[in-house]
Backbone bond lengths (Angstrom), bond angles and torsions (degrees), N, CA, C in turn:
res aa  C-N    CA-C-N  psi(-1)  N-CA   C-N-CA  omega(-1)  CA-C   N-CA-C  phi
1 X - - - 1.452 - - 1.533 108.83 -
2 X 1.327 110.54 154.03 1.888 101.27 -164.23 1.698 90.73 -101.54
3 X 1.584 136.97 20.29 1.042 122.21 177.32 1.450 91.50 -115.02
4 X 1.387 129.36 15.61 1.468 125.70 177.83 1.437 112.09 -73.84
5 X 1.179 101.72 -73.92 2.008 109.48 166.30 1.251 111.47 2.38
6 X 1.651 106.25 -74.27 1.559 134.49 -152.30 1.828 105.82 -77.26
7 X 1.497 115.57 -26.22 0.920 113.65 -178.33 1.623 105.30 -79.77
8 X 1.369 107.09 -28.81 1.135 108.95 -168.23 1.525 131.50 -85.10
9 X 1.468 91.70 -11.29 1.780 122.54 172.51 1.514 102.05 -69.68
10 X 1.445 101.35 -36.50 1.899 95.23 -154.91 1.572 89.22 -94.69
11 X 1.116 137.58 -22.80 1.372 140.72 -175.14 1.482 91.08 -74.94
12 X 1.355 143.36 -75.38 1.817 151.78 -151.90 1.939 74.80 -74.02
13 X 1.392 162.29 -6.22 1.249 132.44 -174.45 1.723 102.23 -115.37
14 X 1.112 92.54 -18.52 2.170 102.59 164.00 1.469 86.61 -70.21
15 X 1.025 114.29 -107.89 1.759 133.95 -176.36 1.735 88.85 -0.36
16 X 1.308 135.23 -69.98 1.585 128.64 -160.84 1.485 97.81 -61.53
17 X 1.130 118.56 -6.28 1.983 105.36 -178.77 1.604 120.93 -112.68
18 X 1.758 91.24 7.33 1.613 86.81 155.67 0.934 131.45 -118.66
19 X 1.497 95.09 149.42 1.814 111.63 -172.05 1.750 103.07 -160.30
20 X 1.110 99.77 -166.92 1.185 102.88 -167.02 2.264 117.08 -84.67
21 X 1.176 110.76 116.46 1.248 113.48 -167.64 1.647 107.63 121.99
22 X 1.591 114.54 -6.82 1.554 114.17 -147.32 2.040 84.99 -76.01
23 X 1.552 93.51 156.61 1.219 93.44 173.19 2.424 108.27 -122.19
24 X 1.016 107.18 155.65 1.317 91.48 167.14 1.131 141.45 -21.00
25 X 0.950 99.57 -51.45 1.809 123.64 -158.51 1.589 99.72 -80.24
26 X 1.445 117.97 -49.52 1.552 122.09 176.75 1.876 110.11 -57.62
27 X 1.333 113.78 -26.95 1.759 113.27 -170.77 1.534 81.11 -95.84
28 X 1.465 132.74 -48.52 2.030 99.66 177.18 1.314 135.29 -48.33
29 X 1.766 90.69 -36.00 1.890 97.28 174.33 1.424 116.90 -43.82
30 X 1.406 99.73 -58.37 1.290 112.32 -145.64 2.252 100.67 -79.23
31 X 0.945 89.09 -15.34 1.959 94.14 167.57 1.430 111.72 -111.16
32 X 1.546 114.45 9.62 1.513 113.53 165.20 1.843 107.04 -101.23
33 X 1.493 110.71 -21.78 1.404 103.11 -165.57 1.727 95.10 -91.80
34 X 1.236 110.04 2.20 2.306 118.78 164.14 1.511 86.37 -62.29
35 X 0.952 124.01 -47.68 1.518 131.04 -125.02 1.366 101.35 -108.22
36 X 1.515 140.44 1.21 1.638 150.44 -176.19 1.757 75.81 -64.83
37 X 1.298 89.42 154.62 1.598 128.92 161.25 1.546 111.34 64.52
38 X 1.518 111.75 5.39 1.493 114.82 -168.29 1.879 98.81 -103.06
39 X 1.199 120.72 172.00 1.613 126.84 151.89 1.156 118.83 -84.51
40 X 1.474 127.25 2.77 1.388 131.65 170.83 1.535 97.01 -66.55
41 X 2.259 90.68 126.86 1.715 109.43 151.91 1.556 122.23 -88.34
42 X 0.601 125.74 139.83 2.054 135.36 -159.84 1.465 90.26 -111.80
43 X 1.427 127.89 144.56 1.401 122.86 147.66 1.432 95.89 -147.43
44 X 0.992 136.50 140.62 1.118 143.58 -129.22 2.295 95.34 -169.61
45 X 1.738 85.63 120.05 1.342 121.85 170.03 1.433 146.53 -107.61
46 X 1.030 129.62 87.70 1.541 131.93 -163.12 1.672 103.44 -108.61
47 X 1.314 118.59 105.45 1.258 118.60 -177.85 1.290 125.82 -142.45
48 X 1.758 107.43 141.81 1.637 111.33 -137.15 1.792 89.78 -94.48
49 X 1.670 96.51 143.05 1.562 124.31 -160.86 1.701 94.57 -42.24
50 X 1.439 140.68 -34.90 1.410 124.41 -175.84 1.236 108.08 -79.47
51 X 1.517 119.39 24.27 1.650 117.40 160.04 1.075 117.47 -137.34
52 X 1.195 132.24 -2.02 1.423 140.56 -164.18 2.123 100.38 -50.34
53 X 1.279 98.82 -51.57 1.613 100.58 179.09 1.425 126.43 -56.17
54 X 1.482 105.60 -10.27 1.415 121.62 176.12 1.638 127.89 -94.08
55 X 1.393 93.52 -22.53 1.548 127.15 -160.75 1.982 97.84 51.19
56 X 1.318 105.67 57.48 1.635 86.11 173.64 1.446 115.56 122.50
57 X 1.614 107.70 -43.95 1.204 96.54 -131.83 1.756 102.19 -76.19
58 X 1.400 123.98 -3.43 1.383 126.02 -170.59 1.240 114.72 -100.15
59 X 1.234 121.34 16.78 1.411 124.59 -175.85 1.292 119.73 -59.81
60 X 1.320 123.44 157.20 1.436 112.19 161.61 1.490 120.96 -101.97
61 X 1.096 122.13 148.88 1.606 115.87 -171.89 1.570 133.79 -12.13
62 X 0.752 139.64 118.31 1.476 122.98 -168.54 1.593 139.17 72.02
63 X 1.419 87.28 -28.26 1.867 102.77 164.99 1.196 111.92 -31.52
64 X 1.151 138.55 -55.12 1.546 135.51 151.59 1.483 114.15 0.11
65 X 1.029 125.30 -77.34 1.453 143.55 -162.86 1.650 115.73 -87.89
66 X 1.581 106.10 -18.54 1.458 85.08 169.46 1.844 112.80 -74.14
67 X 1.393 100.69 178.83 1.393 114.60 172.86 1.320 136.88 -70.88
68 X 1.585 130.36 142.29 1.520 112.75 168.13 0.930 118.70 -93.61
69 X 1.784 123.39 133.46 0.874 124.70 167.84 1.796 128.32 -71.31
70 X 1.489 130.79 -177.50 1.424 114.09 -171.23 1.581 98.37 -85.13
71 X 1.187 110.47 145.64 1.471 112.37 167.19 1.627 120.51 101.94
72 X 1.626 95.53 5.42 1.695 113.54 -162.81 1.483 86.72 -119.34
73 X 1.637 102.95 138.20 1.693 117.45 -152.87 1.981 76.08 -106.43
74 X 1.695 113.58 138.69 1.074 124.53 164.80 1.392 129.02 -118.20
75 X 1.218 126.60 156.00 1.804 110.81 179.13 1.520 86.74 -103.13
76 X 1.369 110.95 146.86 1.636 111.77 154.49 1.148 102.00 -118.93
77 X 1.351 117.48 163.62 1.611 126.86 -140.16 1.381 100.38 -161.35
78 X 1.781 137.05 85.57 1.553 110.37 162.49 1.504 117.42 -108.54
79 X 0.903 82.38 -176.02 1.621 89.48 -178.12 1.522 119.44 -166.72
80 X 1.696 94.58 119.55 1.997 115.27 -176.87 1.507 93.47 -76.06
81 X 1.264 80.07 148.12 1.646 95.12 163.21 1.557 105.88 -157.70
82 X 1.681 122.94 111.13 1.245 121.68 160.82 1.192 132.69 -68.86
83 X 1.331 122.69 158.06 1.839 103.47 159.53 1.818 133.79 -57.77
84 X 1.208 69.83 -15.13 1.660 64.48 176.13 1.438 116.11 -99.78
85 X 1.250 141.71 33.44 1.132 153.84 -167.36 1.514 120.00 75.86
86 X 0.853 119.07 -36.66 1.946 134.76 171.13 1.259 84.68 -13.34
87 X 1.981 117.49 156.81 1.138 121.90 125.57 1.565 100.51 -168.77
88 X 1.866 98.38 171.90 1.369 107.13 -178.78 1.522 122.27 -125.74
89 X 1.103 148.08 124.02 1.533 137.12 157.48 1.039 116.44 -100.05
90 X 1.851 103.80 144.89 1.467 106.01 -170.20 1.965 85.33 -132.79
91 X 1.220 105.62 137.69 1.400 115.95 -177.76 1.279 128.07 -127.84
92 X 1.271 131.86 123.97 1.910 115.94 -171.88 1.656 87.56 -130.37
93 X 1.023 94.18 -172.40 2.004 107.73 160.89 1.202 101.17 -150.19
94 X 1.011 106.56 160.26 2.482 137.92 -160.25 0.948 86.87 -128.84
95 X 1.815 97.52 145.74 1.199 125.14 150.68 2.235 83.73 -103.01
96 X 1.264 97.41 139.60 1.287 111.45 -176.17 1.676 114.67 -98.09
97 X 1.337 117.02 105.29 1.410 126.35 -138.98 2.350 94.63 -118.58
98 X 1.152 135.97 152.00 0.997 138.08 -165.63 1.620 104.56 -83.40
99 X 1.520 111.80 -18.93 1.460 113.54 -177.32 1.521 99.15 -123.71
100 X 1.861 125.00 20.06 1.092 103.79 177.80 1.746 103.86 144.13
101 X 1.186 118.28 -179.62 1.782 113.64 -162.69 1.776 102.87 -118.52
102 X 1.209 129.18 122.99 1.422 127.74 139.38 1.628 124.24 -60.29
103 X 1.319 99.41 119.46 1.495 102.46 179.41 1.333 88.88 -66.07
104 X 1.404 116.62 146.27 1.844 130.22 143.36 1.450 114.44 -77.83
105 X 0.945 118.51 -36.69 2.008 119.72 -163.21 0.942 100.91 -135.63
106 X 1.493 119.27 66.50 1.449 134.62 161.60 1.309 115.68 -94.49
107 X 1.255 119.34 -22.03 1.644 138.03 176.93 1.745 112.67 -109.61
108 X 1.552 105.90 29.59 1.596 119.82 148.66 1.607 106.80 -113.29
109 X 1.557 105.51 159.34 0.923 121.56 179.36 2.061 100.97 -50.82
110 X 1.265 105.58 168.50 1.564 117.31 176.73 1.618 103.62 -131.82
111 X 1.241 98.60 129.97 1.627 90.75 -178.22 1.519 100.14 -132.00
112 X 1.340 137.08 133.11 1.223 163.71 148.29 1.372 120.15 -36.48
113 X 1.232 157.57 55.91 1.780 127.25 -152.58 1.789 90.21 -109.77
114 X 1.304 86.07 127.01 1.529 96.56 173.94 2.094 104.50 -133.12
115 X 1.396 97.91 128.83 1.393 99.44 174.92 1.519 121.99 -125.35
């Protein structure tokens, strides 16, 4: 698919901005500026290991936006969205490292779902 590449640029340029201190907002930038000049919507998820089973949903206000510290396991979470309804998520989980992230589930299958 010719939107694979591009998804996959902005996904490997999130992934390069975590580390330890990273906040949300810094891993959307950096897989929204893949994404200049396209109609792709990005929403973009970083969520700390005592929610991962929820995807979210137990957070407390703002938890979102604080920081990870080193040694704190994260899910990252994006998500395409075209105009025309299409979309894709691509999902891993971190071990959250001071110079940078260990994937955990790099040695599961990866699946694409685009509709």
């Amino acid at each position: 698919a010719d939107w694979a590449p591009l998804v996959s640029r902005a996904y490997e340029s999130a992934v390069s901005r975590l580390r330890s201190g990273v906040k949300i907002d810094d891993v959307h930038k950096a897989a929204e500026e893949m994404l200049a000049g396209t109609d792709i919507r990005l929403r973009t998820d970083l969520i700390h290991h005592t929610d991962l089973e929820t995807l979210g949903d137990f957070r407390l206000p703002g938890e979102e936006k604080n920081p990870f510290p080193s040694g704190s396991v994260a899910g990252l979470r994006l998500e395409f969205t075209w105009e025309d309804g299409r979309n894709a998520v691509v999902a891993d989980t971190f071990e959250i490292r001071d110079n940078g992230a260990s994937c955990l589930t790099a040695g599961l299958p990866a699946v694409l779902f685009n509709s």
